[in-house]
C-alpha positions in Angstrom: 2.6 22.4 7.9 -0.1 23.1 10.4 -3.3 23.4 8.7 -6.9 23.7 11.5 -10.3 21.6 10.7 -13.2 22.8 12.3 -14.8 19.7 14.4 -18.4 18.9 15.8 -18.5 17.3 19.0 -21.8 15.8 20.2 -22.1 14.1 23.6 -23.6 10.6 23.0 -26.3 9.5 24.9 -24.8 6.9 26.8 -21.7 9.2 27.8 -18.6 9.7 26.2 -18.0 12.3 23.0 -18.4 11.6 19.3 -16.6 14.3 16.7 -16.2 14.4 13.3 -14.8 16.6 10.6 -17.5 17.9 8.2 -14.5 18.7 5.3 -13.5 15.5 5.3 -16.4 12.9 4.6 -16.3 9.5 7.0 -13.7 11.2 9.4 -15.1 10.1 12.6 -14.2 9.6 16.5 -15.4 9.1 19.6 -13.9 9.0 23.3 -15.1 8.8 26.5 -13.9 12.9 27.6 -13.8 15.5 25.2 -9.9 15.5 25.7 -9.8 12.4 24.9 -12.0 12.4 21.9 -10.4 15.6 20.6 -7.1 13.6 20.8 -8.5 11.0 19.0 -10.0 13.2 16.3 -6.4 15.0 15.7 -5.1 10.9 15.3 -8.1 10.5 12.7 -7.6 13.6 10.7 -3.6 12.7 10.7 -4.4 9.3 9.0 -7.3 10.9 6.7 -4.5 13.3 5.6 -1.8 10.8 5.2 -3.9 8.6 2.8 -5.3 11.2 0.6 -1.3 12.4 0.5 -0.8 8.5 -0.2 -2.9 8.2 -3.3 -2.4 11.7 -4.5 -5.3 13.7 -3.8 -5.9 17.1 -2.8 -6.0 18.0 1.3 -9.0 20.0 1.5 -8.9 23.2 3.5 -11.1 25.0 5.0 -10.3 28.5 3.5 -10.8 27.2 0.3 -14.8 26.4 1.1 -17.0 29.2 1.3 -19.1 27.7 4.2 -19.8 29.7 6.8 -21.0 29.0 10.2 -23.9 31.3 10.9 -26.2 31.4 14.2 -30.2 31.8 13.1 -32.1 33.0 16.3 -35.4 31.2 16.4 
């Protein structure tokens, strides 16, 4: 099943990308182009999955949260 995680990813200050997956708590990865740290990310969220799957815990999606992402012009 193909399920889609919305991702931030920051540039760090000393190069490279860091992203992580605000629906799933700790999920975390970096790389030093944002191919490669989206890559990384997908590898991450694959193993997040598999242990919540593992112990028998719910995947969270994100049409089940009623967070929106919403642009405030200041």
């Amino acid at each position: 099943m193909l399920r889609k995680f919305r991702v931030i990813l920051e540039p760090n200050e000393l190069g490279g990308y860091t992203v992580t997956v605000p629906l799933l708590p700790g999920c975390i990865s970096e790389g030093d182009t944002r191919e490669e740290a989206l890559a990384n990310i997908r590898e991450a969220i694959e193993l997040y999955i598999e242990s919540l799957q593992a112990d028998g815990e719910p995947i969270p999606s994100e049409e089940a949260t009623e967070e929106a992402v919403i642009e405030v012009p200041v």
